[in-house]
Structures are given as structure tokens and as C-alpha cells.
Residue frames as qw, qx, qy, qz and C-alpha x, y, z in Angstrom:
[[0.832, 0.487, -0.212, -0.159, 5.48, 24.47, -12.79],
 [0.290, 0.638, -0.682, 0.209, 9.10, 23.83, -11.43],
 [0.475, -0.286, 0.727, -0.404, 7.92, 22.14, -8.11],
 [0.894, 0.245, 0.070, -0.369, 5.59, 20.08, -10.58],
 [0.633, 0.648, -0.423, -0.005, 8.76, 19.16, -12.96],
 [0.012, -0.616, 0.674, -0.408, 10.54, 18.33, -9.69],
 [0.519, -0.234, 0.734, -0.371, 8.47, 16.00, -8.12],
 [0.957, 0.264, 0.091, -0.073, 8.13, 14.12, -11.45],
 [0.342, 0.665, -0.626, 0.222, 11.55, 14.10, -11.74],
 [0.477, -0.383, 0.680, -0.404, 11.74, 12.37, -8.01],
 [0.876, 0.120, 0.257, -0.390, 9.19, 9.87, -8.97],
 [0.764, 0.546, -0.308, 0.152, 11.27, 9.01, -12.29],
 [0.018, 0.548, -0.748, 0.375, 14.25, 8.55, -9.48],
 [0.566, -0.128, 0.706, -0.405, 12.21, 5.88, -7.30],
 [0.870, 0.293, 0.277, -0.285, 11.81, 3.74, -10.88],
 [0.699, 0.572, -0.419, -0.092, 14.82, 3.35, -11.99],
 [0.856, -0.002, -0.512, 0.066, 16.92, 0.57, -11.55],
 [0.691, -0.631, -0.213, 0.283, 18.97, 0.43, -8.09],
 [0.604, -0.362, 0.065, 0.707, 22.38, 1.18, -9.22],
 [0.204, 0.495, 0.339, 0.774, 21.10, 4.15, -11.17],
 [0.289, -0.815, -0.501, 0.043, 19.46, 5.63, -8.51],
 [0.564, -0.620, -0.042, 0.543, 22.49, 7.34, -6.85],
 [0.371, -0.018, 0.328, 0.868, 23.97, 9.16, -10.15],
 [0.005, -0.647, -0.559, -0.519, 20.48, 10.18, -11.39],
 [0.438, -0.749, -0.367, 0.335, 19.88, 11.72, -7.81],
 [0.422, -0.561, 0.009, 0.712, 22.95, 13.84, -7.80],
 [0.217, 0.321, 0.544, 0.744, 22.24, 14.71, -11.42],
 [0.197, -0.683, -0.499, -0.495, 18.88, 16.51, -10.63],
 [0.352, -0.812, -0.232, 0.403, 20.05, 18.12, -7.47],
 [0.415, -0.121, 0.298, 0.851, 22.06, 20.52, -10.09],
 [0.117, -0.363, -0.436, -0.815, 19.10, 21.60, -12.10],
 [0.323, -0.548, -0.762, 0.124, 16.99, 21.59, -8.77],
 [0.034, 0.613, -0.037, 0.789, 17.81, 25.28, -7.99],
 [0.300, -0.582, 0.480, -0.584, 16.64, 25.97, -4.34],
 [0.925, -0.156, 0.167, -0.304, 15.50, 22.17, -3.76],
 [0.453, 0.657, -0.590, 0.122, 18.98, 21.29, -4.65],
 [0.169, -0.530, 0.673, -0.488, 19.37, 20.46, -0.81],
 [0.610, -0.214, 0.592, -0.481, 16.77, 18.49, -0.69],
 [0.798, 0.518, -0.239, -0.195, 17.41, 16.26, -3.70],
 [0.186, 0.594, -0.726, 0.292, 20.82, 15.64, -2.13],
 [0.347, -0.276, 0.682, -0.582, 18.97, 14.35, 0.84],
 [0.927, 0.115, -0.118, -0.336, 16.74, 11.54, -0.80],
 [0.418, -0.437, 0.794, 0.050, 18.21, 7.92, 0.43],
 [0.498, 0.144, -0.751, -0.409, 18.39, 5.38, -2.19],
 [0.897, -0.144, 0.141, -0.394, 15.56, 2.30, -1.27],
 [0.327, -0.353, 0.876, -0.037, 17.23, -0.57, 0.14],
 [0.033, 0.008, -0.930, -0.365, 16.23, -3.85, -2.22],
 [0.026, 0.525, 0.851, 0.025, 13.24, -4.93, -0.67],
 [0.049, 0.589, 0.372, -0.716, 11.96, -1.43, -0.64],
 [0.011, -0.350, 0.601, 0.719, 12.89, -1.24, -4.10],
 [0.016, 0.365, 0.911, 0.191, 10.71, -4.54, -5.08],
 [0.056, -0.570, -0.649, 0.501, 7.86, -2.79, -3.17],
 [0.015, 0.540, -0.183, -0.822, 8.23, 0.52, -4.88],
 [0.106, 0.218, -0.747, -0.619, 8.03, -1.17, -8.58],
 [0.128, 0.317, 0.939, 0.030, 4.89, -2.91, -7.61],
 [0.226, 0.737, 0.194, -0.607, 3.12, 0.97, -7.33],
 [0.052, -0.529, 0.428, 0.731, 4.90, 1.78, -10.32],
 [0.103, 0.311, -0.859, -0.394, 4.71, -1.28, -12.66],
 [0.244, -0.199, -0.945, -0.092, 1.77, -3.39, -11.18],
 [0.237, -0.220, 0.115, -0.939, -0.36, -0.77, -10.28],
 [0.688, -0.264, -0.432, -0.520, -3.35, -3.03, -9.98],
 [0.709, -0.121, -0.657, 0.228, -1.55, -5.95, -7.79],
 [0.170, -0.035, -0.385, 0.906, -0.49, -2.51, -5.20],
 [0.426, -0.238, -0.119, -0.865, -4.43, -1.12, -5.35],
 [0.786, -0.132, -0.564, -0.218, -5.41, -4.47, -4.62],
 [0.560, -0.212, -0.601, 0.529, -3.20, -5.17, -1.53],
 [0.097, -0.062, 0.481, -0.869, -4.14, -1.67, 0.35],
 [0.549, -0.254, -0.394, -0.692, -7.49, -2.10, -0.69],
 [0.728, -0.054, -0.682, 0.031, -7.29, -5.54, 1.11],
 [0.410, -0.070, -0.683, 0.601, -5.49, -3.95, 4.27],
 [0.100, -0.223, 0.147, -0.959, -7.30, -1.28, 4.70],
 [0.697, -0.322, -0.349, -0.537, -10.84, -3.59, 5.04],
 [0.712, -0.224, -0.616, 0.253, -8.88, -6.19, 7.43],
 [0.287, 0.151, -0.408, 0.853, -7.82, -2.71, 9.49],
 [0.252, -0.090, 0.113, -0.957, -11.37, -1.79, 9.82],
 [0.760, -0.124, -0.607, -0.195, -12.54, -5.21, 10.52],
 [0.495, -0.273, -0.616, 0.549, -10.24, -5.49, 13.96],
 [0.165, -0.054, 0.160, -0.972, -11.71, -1.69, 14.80],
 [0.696, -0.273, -0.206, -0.631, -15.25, -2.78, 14.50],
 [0.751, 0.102, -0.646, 0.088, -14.34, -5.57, 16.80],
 [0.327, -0.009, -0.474, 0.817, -12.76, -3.70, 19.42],
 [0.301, -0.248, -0.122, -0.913, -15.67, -1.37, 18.79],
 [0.319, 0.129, 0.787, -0.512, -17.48, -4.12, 19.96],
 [0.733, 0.486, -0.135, -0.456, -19.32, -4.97, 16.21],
 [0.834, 0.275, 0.454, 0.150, -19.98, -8.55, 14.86],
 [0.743, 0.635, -0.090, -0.189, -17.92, -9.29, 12.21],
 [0.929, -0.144, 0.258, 0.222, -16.05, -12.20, 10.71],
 [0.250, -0.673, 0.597, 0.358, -11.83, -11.31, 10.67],
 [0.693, -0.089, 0.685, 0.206, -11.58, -14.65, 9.05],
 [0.564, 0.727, 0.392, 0.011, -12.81, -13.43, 5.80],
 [0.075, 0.937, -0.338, 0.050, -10.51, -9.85, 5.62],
 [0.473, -0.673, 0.568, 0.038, -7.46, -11.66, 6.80],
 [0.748, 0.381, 0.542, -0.036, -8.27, -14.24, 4.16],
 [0.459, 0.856, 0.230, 0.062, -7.98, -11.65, 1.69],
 [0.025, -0.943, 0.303, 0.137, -5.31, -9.75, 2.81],
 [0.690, -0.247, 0.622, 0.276, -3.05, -12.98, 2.41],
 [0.755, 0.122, 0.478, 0.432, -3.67, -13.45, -0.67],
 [0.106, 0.993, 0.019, 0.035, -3.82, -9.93, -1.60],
 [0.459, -0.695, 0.553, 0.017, 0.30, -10.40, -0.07],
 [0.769, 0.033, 0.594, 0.236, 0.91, -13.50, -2.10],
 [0.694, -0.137, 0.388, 0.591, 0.75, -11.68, -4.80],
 [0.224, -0.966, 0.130, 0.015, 2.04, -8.76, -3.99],
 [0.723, -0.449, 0.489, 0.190, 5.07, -10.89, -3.14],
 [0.724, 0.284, 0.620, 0.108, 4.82, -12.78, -6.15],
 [0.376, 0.849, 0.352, 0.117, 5.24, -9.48, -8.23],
 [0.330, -0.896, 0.295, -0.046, 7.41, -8.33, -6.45],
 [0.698, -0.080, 0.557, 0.442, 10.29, -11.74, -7.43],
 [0.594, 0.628, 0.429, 0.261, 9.41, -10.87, -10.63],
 [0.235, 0.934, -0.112, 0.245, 10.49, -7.36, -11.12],
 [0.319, -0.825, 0.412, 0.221, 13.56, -8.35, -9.28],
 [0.690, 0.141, 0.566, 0.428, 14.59, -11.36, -11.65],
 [0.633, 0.678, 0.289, 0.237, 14.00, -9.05, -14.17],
 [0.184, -0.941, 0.265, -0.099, 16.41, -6.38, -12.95],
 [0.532, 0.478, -0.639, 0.283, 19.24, -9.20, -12.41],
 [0.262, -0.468, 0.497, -0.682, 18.32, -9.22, -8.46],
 [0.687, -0.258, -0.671, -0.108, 17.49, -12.76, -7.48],
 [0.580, -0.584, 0.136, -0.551, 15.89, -12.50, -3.88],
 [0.324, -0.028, -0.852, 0.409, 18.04, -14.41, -0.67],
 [0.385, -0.381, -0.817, 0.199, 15.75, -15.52, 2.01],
 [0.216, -0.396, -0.299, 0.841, 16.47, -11.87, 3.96],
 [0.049, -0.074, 0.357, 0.930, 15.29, -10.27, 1.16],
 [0.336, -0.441, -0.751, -0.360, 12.17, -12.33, 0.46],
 [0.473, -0.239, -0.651, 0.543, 11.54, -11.61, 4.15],
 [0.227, -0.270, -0.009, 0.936, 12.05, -8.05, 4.21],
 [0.188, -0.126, -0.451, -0.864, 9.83, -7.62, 1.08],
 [0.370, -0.392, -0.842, 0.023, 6.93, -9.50, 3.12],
 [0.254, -0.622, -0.467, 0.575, 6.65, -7.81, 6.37],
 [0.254, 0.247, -0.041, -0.934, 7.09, -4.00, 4.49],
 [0.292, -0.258, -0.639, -0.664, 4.01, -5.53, 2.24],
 [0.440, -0.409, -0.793, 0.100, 2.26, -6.61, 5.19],
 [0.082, -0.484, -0.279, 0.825, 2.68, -2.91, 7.19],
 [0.067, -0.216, -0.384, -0.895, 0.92, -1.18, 3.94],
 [0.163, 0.870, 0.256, 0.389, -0.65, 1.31, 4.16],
 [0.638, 0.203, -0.034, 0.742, 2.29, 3.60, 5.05],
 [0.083, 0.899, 0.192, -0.384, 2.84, 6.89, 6.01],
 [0.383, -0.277, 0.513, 0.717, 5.42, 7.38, 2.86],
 [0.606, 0.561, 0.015, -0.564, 4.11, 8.29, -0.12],
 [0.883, 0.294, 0.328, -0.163, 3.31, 5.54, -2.30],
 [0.826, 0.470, 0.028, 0.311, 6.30, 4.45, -4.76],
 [0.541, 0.581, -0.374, 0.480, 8.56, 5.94, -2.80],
 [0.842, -0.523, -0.057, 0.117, 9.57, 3.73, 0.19],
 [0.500, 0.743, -0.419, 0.153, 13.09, 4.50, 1.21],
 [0.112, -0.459, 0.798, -0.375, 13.41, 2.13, 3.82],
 [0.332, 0.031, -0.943, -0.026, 11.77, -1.28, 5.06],
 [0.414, -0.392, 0.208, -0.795, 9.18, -1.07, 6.69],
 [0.246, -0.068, -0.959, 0.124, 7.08, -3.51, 9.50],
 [0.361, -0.672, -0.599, -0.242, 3.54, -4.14, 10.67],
 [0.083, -0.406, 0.537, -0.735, 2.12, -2.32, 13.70],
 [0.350, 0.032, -0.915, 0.201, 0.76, -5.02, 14.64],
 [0.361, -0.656, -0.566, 0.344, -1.64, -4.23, 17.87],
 [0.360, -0.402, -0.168, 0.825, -0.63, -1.11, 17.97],
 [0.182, -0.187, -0.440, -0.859, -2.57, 0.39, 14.70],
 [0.446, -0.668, -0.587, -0.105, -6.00, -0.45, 17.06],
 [0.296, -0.004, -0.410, 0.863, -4.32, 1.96, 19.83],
 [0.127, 0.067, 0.409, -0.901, -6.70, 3.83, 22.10],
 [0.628, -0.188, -0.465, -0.595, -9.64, 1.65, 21.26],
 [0.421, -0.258, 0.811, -0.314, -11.14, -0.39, 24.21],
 [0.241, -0.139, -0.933, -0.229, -12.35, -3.82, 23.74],
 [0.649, -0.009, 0.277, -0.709, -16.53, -3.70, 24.08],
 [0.760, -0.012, -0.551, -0.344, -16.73, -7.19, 23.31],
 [0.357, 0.025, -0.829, 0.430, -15.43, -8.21, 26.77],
 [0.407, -0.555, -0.709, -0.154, -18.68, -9.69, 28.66],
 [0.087, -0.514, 0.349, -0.779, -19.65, -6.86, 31.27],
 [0.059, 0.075, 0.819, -0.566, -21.07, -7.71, 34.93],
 [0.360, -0.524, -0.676, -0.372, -24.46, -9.32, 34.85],
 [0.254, -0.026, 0.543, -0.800, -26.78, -7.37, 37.41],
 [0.184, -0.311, -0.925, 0.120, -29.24, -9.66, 39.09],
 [0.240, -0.451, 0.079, -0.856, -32.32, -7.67, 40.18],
 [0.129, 0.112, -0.847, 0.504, -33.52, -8.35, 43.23],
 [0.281, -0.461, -0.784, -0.306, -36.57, -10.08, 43.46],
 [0.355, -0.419, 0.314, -0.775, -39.06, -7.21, 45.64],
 [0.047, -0.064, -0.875, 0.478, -40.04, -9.31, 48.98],
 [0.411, -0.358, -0.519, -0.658, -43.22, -10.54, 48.33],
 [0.462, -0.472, 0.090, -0.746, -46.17, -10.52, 51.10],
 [0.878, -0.278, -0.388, 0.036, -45.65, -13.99, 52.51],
 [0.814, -0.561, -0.110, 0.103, -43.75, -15.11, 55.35],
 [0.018, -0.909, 0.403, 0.102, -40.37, -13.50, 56.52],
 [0.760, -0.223, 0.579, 0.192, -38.69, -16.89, 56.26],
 [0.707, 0.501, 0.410, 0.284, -39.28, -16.77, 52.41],
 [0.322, 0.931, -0.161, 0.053, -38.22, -13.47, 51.77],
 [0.172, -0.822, 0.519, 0.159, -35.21, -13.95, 53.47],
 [0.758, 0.059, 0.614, 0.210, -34.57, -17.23, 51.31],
 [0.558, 0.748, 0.129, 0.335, -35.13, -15.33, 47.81],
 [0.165, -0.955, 0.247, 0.003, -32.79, -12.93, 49.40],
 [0.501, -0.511, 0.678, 0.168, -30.19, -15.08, 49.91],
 [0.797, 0.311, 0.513, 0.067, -30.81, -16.63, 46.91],
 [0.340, 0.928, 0.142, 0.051, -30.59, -13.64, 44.87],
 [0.303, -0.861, 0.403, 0.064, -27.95, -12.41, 46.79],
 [0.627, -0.232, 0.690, 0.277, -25.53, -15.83, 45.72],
 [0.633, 0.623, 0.382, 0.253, -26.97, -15.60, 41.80],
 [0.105, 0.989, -0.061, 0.082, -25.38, -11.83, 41.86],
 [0.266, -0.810, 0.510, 0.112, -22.34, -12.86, 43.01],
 [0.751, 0.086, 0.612, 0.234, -21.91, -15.98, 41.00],
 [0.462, 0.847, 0.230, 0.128, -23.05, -13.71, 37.88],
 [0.148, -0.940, 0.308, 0.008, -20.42, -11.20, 39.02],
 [0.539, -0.510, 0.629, 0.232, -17.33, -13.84, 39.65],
 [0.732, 0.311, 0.567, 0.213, -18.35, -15.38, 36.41],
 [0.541, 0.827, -0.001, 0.153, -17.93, -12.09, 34.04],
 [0.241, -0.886, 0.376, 0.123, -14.58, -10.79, 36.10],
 [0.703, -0.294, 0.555, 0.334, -12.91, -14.29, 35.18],
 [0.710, 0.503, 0.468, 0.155, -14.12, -13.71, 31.55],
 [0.121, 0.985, -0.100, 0.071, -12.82, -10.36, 31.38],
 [0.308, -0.735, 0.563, 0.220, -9.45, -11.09, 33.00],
 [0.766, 0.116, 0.585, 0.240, -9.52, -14.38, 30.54],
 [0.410, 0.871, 0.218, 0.162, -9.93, -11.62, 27.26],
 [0.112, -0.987, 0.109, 0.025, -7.60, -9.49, 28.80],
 [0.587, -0.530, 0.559, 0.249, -4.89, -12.11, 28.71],
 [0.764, 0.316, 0.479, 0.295, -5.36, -13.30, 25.69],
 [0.314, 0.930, 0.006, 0.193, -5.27, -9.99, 24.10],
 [0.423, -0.684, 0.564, 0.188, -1.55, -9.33, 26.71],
 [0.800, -0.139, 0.554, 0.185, -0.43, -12.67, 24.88],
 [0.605, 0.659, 0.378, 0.239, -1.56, -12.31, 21.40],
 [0.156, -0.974, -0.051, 0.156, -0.03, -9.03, 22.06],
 [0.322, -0.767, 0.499, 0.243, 3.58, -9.96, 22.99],
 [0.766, 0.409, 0.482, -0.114, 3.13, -12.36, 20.49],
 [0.522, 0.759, 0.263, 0.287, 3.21, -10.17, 17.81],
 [0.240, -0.905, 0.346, 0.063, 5.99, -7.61, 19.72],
 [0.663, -0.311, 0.624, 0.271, 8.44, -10.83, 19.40],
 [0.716, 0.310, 0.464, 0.420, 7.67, -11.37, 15.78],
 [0.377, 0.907, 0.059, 0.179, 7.93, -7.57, 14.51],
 [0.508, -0.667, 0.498, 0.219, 11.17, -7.62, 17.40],
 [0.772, -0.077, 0.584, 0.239, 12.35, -10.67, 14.76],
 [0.543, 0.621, 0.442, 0.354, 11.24, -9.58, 11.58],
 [0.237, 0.969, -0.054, 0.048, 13.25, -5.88, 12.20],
 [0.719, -0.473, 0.490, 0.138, 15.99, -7.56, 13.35],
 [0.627, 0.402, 0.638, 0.196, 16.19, -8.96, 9.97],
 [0.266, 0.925, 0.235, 0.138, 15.39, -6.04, 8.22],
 [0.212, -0.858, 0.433, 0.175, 18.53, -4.49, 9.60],
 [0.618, -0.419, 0.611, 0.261, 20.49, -7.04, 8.64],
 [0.550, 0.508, 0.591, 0.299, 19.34, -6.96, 4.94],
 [0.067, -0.993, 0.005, 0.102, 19.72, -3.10, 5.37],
 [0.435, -0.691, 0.503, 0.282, 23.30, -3.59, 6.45],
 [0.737, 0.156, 0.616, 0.230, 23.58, -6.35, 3.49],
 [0.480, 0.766, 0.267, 0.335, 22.75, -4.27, 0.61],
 [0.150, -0.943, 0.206, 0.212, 24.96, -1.33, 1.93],
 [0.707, -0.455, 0.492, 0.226, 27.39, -3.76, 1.87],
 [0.626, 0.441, 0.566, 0.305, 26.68, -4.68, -1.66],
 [0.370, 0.921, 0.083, 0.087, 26.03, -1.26, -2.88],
 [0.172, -0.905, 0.349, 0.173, 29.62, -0.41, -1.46],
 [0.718, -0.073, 0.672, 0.163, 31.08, -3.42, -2.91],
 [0.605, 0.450, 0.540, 0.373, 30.14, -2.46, -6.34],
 [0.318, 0.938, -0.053, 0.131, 30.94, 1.06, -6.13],
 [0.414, -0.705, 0.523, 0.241, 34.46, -0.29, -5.17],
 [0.693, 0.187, 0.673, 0.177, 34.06, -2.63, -7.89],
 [0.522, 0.667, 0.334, 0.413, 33.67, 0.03, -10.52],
 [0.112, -0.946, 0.298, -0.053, 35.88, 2.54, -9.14],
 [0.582, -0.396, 0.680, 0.207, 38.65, -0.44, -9.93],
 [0.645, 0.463, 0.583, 0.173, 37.19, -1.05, -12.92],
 [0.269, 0.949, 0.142, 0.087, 37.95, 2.62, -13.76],
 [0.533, -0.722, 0.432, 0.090, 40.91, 2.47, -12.35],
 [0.630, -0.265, 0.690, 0.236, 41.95, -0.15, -14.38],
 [0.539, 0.706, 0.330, 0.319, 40.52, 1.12, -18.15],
 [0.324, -0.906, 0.255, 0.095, 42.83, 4.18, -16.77],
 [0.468, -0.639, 0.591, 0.151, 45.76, 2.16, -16.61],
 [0.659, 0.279, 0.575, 0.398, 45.21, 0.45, -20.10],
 [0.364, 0.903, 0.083, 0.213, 44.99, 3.71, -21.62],
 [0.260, -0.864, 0.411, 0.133, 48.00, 4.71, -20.12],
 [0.606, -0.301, 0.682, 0.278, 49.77, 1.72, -21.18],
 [0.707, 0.336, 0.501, 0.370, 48.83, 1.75, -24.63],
 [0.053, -0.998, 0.038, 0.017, 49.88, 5.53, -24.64],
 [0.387, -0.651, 0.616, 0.218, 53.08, 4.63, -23.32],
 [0.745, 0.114, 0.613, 0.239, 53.26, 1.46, -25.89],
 [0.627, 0.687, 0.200, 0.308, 52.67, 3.98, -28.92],
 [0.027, -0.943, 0.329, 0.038, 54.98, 7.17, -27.40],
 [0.329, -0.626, 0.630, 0.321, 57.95, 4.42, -27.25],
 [0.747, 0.317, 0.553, 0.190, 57.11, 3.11, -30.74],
 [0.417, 0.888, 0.098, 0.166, 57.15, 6.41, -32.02],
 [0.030, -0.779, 0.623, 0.064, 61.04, 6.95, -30.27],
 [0.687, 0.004, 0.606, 0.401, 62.37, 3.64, -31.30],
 [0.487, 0.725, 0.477, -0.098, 60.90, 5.23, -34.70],
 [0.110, 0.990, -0.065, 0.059, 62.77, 8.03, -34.27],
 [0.725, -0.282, 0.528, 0.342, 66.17, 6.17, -33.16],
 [0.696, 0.294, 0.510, 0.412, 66.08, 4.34, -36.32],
 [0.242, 0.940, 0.205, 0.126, 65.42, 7.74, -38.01],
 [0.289, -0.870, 0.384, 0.109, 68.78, 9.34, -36.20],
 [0.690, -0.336, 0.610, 0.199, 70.52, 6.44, -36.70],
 [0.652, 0.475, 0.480, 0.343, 70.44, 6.18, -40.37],
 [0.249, 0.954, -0.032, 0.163, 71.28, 10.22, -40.73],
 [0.467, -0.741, 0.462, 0.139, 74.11, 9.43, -38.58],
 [0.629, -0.311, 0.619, 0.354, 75.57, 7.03, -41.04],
 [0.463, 0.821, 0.234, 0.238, 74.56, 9.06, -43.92],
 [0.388, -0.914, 0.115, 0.018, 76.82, 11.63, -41.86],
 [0.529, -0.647, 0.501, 0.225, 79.34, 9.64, -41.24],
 [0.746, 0.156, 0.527, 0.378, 79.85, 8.27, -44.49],
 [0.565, 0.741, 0.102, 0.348, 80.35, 11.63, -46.40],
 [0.373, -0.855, 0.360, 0.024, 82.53, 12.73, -43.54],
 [0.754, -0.194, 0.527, 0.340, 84.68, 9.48, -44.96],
 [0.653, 0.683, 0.159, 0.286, 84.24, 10.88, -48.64],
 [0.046, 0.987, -0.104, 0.115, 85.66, 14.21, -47.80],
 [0.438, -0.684, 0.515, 0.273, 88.67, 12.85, -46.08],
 [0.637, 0.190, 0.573, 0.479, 89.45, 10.58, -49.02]]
């Protein structure tokens, strides 16, 4: 029942707003008892991870929709490789707009939060939509995340790349030896034509697929690039505003002091005046007495 209470607790940590994340955290690693440690150890979700997150939470449909989407386009390029008809254009189709809006849901719940989205950000939220399905668990992303590009097909081969045609060789029919050895030679040039003709296709497949490859190595190279740098951004920010309100405390601090100090020397002027007036109560029946 506790682990239960605990990991809805978490959840309720990966939906609230950003700068609540960090106080709520350390709050529940107190009542966490032996999971204390690992409550401590949860990282707060950079922005775009954030967006992401709220779409599981909040837009549950728009986030069913987009794996739904990848998951068919992921098992579209497998049946491909597999060497099975069937038309990408359609899944890939989908998954866009499945991603649009995804995206699109994703602005939204940050305008509404106060978080208007810079370029890096938009960015950032893209490419982690585009890598879903995850290995994180769902509404809690705690980091950016980027396609794998080629690499989610790993250790499939390509059976669509044309294999060597084999020619059979016409049996040498009962006529003259002149003919046979003509079909021979005939045969013999069709087999090797057949042959030079798949090897070029194959090495022609094989490049494209190298290209298309590095291709896509350059843009996920680009797009984490990025991602760091929007990483590094929001740190920046997040440290920026807990220096911002650690001045801000600082400085309700120092008005309470000062209006402390403003009544303690109102209340000794107060008292002055108070002395002062017994003193010349004082000093005026000291003047009776001598008269």
C-alpha cells in the first residue's frame, strides 16, 4: 500500500508546475521512509520534457494517438527490411501529423503555465516527440530525448535488395557441336550480365541506405546538440530564479528588520520623552524645596 501511495505521489510530482517540482520532491522524500533516497534522486524535467510529460497527463488522447502512430510507422520500416510490400508513405504521413499535434498541445500547456516556447525549446519538444516510444515510463520524462533514427531497425537485413539472377543453362541439345557451343556462350554472357546487373543494384541499395544513414546521424548529431544547449538554458534559468527568490527573501528579511528597528527606536524616543518630562518634574520640586 505504501509503494502504491509512493508512486502516486511521484506521478503527482511529474504534473506539477516546473518551479514546484523541486520543493514538492524534497517534501515527499521525508515521508518516503526507506525510498527516501530514492525520492532525493528524481531530476526535475527540463522544459521541453516538461511540455511532453503534460501531454500524457493532460491530453491523454493527443499522447495515445502519437505512439499509436509511431509504433505502426516502426513496424512499417521492419516489414520493409523484412523484405514485405508496404507503403511508408502512408505511416509516416500519420506520424507527422500525429507530431503536429502533439506539438501543438504541447505550446499550449506551456502558455498556460507562463512558459512561452524560444525556438530551442520548440525544437527540443519536437525531436523528444518524434523518439516516442521511450524507454521511460510514460509522464515521466526527465530529460530530452532524440530519435534513433536507423538504428531502432538494428540487426535486421534488408531482403528487398534484388538477389543474383541464376541463368540455367540451356542442356546441349542433339544437333551440331557448333550450336551447342553457341547457346553456351550465350548462356554463359546472359549469367554474367544477370550477375553484374544485381551486384550494381545491391551496392546501389547499400549506398543509399550508408547515405540516408549518415543523413540522419548528422541531424540527431544537430538536434542533441541543441538539446544540450536548451538543457544548459533552463539550468540556467532554474538557477536564476532560485537566486532570484533567495534575494527576494533576502530582501522581505531586511524590511522586517527595518520596520522592527523603525518601531524599537519609536518606542525609545517614546521613552526619552517619558524620562525627560520626570526629569523636570524632578527638577522642579528639587527648586520648591530649596525655596
Amino acid at each position: 500500500m505504501a509503494s502504491r501511495r509512493i508512486d502516486a505521489e511521484i506521478d503527482r510530482l511529474y504534473q506539477l508546475p516546473p518551479d514546484a517540482f523541486t520543493a514538492a520532491r524534497n517534501a515527499l522524500a521525508k515521508t518516503a521512509g526507506p525510498g527516501a533516497a530514492e525520492i532525493r534522486g528524481l531530476v526535475k524535467p527540463p522544459i521541453a520534457a516538461w511540455a511532453v510529460n503534460q501531454i500524457y497527463w493532460k491530453r491523454r488522447d493527443v499522447y495515445d494517438a502519437l505512439i499509436e502512430a509511431a509504433t505502426a510507422l516502426r513496424k512499417t520500416h521492419k516489414a520493409i527490411l523484412g523484405g514485405r510490400r508496404s507503403d511508408v508513405r502512408v505511416g509516416a504521413k500519420a506520424h507527422d501529423e500525429a507530431i503536429d499535434a502533439a506539438l501543438k498541445a504541447a505550446l499550449a500547456l506551456l502558455r498556460e503555465e507562463g512558459h512561452p516556447a524560444t525556438d530551442v525549446t520548440r525544437q527540443a519538444v519536437v525531436t523528444t516527440l518524434r523518439a516516442l516510444p521511450g524507454n521511460d515510463p510514460p509522464g515521466r520524462l526527465t530529460r530530452t530525448l532524440q530519435p534513433g533514427g536507423f538504428e531502432m531497425l538494428a540487426g535486421l537485413s534488408i531482403a528487398g535488395v534484388p538477389k543474383p539472377v541464376v541463368v540455367r543453362k540451356p542442356e546441349p541439345p542433339v544437333s551440331p557441336t557448333g550450336k551447342t557451343s553457341r547457346l553456351k556462350a550465350k548462356a554463359t554472357r546472359a549469367e554474367a550480365t544477370a550477375a553484374a546487373v544485381s551486384k550494381a543494384e545491391r551496392e546501389a541499395a547499400v549506398n543509399a541506405l550508408r547515405n540516408a544513414e549518415q543523413a540522419a546521424r548528422q541531424q540527431e548529431f544537430e538536434v542533441a546538440r541543441l538539446s544540450r544547449d536548451a538543457d544548459k538554458a533552463a539550468s540556467r534559468l532554474d538557477d536564476a530564479r532560485g537566486a532570484l527568490e533567495a534575494a527576494q527573501q533576502s530582501l522581505d528579511a531586511a524590511e522586517a528588520a527595518a520596520v522592527k528597528a523603525a518601531r524599537e527606536r519609536n518606542g525609545a524616543v517614546a521613552r526619552a520623552k517619558g524620562a525627560e518630562s520626570v526629569l523636570e518634574v524632578a527638577l522642579r520640586r528639587l527648586d520648591d524645596l530649596r525655596s
